[in-house]
Backbone as a ProteinNet text record, in pm:
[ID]
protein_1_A
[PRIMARY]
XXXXXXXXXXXXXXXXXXXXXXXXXXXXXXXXXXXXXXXXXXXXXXXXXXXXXXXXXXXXXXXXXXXXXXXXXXXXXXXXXXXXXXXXXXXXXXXXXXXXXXXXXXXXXXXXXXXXXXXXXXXXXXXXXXXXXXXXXXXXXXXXXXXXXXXXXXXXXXXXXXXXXXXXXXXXXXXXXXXXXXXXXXXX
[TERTIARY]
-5946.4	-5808.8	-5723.7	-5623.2	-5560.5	-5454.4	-5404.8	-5345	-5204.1	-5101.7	-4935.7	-4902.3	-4810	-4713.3	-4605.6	-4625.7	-4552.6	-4386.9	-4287.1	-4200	-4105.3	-3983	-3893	-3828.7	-3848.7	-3784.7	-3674.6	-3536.2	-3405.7	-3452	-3526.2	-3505.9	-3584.7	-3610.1	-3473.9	-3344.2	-3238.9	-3133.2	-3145	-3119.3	-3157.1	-3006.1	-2974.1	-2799	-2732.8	-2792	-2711.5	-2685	-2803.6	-2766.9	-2679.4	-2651.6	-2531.2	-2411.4	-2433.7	-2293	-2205.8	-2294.3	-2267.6	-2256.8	-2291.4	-2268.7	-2124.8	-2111	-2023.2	-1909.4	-1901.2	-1809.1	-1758.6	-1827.6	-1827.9	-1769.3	-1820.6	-1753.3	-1615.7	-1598.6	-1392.2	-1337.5	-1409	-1355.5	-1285.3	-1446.1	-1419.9	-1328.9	-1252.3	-1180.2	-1054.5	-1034.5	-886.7	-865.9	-945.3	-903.6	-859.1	-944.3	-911	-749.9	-676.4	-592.8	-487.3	-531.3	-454.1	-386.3	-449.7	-427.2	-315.6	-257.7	-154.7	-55.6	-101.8	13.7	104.7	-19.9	77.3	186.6	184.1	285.4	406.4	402.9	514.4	570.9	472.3	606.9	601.4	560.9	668.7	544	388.5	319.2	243.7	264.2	207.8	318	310.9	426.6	422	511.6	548.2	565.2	500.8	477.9	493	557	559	503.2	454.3	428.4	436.1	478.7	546.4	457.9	445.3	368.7	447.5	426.7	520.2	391	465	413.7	426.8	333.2	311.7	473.3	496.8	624.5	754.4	756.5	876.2	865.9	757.2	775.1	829.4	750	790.1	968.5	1017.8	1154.9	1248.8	1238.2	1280.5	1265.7	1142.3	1121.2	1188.2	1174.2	1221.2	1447.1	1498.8	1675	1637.1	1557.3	1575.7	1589.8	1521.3	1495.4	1559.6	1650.9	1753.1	1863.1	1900.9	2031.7	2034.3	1891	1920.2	1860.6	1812.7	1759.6	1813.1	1781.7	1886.6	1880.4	2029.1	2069.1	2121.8	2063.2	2068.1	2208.8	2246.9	2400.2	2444.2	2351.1	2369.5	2308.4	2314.5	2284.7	2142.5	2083.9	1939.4	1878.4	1797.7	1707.1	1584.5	1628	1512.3	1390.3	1269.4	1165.2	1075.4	922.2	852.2	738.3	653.3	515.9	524.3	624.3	641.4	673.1	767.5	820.8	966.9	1068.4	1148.2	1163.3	1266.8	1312.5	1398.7	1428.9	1502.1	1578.5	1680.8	1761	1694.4	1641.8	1619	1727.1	1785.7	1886.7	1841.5	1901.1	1842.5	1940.7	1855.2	1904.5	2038.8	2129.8	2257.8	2337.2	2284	2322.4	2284.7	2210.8	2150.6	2091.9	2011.5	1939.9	1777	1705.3	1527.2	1512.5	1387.6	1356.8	1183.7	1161.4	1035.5	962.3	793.2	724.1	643	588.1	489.3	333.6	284.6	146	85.1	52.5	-52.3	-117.5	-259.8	-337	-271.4	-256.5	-290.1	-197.4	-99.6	46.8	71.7	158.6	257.9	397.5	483.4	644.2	735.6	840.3	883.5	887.7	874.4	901.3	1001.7	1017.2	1135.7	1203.2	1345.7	1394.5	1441.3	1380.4	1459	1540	1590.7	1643.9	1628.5	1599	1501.3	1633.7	1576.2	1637.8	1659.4	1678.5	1773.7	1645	1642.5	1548.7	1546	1468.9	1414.1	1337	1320.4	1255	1184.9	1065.1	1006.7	898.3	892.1	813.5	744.6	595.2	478.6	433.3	382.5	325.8	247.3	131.4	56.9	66.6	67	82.2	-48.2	-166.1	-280.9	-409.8	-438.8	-538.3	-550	-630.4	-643.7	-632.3	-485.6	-508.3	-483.9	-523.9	-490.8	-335.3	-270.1	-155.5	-176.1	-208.3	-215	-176.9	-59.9	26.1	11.4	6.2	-78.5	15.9	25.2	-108.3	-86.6	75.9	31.1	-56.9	-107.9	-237.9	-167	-122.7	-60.2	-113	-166.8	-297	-244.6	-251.4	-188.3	-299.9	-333.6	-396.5	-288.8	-250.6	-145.1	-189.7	-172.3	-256.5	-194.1	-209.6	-110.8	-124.7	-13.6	79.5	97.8	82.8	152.2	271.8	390.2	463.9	471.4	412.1	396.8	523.3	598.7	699.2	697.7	765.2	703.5	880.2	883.6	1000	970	1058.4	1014.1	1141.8	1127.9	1221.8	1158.9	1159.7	1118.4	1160.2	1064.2	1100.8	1089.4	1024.6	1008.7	1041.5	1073.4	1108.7	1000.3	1043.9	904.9	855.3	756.5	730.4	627.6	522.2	415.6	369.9	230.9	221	105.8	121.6	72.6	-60.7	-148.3	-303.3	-355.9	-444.9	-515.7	-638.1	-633.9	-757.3	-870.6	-830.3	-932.9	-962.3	-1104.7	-1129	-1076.1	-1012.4	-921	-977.1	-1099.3	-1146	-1166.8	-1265.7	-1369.4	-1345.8	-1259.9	-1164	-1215.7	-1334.3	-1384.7	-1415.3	-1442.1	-1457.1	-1317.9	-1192.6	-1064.6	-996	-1078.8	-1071.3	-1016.1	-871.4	-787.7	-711.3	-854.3	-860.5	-826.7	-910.3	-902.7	-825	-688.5	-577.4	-467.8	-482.3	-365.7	-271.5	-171.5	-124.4	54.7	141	249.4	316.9	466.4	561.1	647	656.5	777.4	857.4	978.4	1024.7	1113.7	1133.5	1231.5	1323.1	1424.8	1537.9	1587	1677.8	1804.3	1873.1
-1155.1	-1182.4	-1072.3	-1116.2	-1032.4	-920.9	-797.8	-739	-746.2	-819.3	-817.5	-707.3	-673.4	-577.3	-548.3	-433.5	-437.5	-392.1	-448.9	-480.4	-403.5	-387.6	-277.4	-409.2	-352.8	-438.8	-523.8	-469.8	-452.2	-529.1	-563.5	-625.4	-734	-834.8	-886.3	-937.9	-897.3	-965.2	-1169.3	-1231.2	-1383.7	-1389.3	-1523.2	-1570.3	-1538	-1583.2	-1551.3	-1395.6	-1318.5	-1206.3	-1111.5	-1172.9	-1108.8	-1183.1	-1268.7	-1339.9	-1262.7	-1210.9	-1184.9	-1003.7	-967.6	-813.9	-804.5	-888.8	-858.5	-922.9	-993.7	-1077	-911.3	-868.3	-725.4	-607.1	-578.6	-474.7	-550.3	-666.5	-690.8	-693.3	-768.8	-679.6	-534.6	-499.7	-328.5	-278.3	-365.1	-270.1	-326.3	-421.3	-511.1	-426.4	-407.1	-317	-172.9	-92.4	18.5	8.2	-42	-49.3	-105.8	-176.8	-231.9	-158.7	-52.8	65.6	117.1	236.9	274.7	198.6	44.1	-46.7	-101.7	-60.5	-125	5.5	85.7	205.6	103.7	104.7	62.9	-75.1	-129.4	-266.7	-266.1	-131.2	-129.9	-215.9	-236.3	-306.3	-199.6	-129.9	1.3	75.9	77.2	147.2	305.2	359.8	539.7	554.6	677.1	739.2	881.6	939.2	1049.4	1128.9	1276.3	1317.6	1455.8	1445.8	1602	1663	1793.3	1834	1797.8	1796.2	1817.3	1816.5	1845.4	1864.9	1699.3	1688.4	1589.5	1562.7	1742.7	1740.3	1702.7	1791.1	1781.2	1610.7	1564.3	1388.4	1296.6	1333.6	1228.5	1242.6	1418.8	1441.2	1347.8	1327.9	1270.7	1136.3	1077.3	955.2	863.3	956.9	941.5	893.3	1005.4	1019.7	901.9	814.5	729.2	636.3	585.8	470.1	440.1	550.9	549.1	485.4	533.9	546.1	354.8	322.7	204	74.8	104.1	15.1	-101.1	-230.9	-310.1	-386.6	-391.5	-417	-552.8	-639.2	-744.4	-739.4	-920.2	-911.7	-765.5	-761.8	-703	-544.5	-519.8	-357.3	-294.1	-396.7	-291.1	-340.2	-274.3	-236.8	-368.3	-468.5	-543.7	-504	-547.3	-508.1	-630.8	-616.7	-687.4	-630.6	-699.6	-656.7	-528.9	-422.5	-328.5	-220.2	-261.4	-172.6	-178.7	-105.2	-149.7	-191.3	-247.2	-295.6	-315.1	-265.4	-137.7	-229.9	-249	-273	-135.4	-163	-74.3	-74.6	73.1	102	109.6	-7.3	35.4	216.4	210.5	339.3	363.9	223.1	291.1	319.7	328.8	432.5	544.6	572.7	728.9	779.5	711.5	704.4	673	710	688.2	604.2	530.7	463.3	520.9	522.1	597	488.6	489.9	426.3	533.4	542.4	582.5	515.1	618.6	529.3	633.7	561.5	675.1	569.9	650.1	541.4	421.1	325.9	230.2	171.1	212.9	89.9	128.4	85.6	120.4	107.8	168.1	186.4	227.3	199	24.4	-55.4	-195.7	-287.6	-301.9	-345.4	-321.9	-408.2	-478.4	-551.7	-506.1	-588.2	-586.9	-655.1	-650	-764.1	-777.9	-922.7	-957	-913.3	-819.8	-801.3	-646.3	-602.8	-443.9	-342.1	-192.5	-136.9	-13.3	-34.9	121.3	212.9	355.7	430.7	470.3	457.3	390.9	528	628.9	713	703.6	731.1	676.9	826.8	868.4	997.7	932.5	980.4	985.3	1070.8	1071	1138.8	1190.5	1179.7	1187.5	1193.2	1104.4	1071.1	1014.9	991.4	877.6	830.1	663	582.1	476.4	379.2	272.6	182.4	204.9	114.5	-5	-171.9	-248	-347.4	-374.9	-503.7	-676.8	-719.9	-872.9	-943.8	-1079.9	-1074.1	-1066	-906.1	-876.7	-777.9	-717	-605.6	-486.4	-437.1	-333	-207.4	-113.4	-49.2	103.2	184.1	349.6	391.2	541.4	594.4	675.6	694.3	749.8	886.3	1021.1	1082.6	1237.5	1264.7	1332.4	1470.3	1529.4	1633.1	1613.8	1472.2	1466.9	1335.8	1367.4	1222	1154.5	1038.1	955.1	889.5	881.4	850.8	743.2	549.6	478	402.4	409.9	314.4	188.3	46.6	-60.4	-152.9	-310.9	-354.2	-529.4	-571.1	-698.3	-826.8	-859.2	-987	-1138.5	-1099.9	-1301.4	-1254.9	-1364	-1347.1	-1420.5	-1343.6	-1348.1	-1254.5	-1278.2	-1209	-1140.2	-990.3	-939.9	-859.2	-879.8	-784.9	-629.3	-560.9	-401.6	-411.3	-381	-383.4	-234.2	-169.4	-30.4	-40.8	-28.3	-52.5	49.6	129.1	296.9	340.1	299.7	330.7	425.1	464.9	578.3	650.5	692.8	789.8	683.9	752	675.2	739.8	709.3	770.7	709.4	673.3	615.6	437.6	346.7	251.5	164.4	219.3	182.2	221.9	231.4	219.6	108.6	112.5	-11.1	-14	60.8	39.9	-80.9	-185.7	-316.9	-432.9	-363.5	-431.5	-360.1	-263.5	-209.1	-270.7	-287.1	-422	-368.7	-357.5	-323.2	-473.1	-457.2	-568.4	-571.9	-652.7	-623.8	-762.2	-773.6	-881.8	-863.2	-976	-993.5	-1120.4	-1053.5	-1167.8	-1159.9	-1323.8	-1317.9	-1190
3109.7	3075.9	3139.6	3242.6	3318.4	3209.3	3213.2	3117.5	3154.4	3068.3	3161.5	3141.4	3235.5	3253.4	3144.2	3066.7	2976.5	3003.2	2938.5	2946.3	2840	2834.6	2724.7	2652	2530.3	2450.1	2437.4	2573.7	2568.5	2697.7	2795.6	2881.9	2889.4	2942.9	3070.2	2886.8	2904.4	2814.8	2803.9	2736.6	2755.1	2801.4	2836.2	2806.8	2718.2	2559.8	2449.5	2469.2	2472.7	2445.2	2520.5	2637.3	2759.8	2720.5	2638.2	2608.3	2512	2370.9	2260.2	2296.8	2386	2408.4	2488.8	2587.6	2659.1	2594.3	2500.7	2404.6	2292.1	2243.9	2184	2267	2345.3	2438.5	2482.9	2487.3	2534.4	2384	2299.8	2152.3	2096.9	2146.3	2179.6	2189.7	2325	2447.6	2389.2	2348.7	2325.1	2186.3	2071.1	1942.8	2025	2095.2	2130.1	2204.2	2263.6	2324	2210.2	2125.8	2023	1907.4	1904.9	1813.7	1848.2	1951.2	1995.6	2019.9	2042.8	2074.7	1912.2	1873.5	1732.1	1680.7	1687.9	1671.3	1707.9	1866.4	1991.8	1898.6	1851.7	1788.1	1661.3	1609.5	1471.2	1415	1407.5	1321	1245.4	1261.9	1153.8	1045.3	914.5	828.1	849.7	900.6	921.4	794.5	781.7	622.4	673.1	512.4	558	381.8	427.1	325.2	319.5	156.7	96.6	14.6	-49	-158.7	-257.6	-350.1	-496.4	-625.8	-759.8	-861.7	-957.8	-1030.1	-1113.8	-1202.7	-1272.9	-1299	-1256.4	-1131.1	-1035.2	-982.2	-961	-933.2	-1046.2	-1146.4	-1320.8	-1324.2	-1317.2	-1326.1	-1229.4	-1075.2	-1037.4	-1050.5	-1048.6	-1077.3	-1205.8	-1279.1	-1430.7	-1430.1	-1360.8	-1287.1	-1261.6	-1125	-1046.3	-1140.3	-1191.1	-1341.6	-1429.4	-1464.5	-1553.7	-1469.8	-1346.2	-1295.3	-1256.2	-1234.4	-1152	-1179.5	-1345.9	-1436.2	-1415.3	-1470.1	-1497.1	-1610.9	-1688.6	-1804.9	-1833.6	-1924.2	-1976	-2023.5	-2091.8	-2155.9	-2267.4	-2337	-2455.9	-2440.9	-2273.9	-2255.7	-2267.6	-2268	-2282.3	-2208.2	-2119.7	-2019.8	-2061.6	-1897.2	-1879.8	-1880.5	-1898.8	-1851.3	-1776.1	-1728.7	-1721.4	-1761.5	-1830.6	-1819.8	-1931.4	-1997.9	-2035.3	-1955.6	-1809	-1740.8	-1723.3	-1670.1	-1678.5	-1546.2	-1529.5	-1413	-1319.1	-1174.5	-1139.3	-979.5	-985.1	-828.7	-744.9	-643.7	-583.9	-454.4	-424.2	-351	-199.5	-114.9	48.3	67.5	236.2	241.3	310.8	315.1	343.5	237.8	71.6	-41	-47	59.8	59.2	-60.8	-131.8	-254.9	-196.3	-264.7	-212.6	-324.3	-334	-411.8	-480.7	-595.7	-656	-747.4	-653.6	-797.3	-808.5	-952.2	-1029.5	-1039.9	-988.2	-1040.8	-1159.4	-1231.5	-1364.4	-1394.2	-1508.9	-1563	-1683.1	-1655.1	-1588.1	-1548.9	-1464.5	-1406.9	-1311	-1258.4	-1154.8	-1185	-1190.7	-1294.5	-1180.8	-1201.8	-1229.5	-1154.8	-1262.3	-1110.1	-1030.1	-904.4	-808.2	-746.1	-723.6	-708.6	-587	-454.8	-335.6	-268.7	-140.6	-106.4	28.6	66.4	219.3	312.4	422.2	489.9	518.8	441.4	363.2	415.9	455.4	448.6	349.8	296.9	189	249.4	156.6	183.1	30.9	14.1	-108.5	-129.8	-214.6	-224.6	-317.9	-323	-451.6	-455.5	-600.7	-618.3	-775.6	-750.7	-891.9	-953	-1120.9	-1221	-1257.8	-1240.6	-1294.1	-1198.5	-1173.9	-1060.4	-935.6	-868	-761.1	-726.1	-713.9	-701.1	-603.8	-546.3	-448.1	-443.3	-316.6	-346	-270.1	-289.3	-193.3	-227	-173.2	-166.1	-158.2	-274	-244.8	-218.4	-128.2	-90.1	127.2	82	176.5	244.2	381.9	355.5	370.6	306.7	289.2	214.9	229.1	201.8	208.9	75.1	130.8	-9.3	10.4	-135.2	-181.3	-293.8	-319.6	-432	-407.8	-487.1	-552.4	-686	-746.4	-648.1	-681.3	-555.8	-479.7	-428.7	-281.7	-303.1	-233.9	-246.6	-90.4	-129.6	8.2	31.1	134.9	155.5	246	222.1	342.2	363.7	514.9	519.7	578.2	534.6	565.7	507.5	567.9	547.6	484.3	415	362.7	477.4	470.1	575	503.9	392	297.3	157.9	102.3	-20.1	-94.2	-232.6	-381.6	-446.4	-574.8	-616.8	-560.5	-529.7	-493.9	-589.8	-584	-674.3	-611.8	-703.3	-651.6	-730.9	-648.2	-705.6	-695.2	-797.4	-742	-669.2	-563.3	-500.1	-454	-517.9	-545.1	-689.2	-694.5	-831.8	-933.8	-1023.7	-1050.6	-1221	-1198.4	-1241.9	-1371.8	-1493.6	-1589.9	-1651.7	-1789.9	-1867.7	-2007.5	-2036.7	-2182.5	-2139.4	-2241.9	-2260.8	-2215.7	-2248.9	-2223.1	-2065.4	-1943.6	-1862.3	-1809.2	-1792.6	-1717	-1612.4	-1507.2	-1356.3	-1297	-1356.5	-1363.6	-1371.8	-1483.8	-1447.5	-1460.9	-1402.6	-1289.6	-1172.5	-1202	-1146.8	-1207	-1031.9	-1019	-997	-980.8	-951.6	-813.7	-738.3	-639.3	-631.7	-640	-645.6	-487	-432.5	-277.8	-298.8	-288.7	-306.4	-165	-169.8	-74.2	-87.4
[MASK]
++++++++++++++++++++++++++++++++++++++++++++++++++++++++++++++++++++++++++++++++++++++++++++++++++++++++++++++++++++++++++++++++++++++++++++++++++++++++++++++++++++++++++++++++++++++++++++

């Protein structure tokens, strides 16, 4: 019995397999180039970020909420969900806009309007946690002492809601990682 010539595992490639490699490498090459390009048309959100204190964030956050609540016939502060609920100011009021994340919410919910652009700063009170926008992909970790700062401008209208999508620490049996769950409303 003649002995064949042994051969490398990787060669000869079949069809499929020159198809499905070289199908991968223009993948490859089209993501790599795709990256920097998305800067150039504005498909990536510019963020910016500050240090600050748990305190110094709640204090301001806290001004913002009051000033821009909004009040039913009879004067008292709408809510949803047990938050209140806040006109949020674009930035030709020269006002920023602040959510809160702590265990377990996101405060307050925020009333925008399609079109208008904000500058929307998130800082956690406590721990860890995920900011991601359903059900658009909108994805930031937001994490106490730092205030993340994002500008952006709504393009559809509705309700969205804010999900935590970073586990945020195991705090007893009453762990309500789970339904952590912010508001964004987009109007005309």
């Amino acid at each position: 019995m003649p002995l064949e010539k042994p051969t490398n595992w990787w060669k000869p490639f079949n069809k499929e397999e020159k198809l499905w490699v070289t199908l991968a490498v223009i993948w490859g090459i089209i993501m790599f180039i795709m990256m920097p390009l998305g800067h150039l048309w504005n498909q990536n959100v510019s963020e910016e970020t500050y240090r600050t204190t748990e305190k110094e964030y709640k204090e301001v956050a806290e001004r913002f909420i009051d000033k821009y609540k909004i009040l039913d016939e009879a004067g008292q502060p709408v809510k949803a969900g047990g938050m209140h609920v806040v006109n949020a100011p674009d930035i030709t009021t020269g006002d920023d806009v602040f959510l809160i994340a702590e265990a377990w919410r996101f405060r307050p919910a925020l009333v925008f309007k399609k079109g208008k652009t904000y500058r929307v700063h998130m800082s956690s009170l406590d721990f860890q946690h995920g900011f991601s926008l359903q059900p658009q992909n909108l994805n930031f970790q937001v994490l106490p002492g730092y205030d993340f700062v994002i500008t952006f401008t709504p393009n559809e209208t509705g309700t969205f809601h804010i999900v935590c999508n970073e586990y945020c620490s195991y705090a007893g049996p009453n762990n309500g990682h789970d339904t952590m769950v912010g508001q964004i409303t987009v109007e005309e």
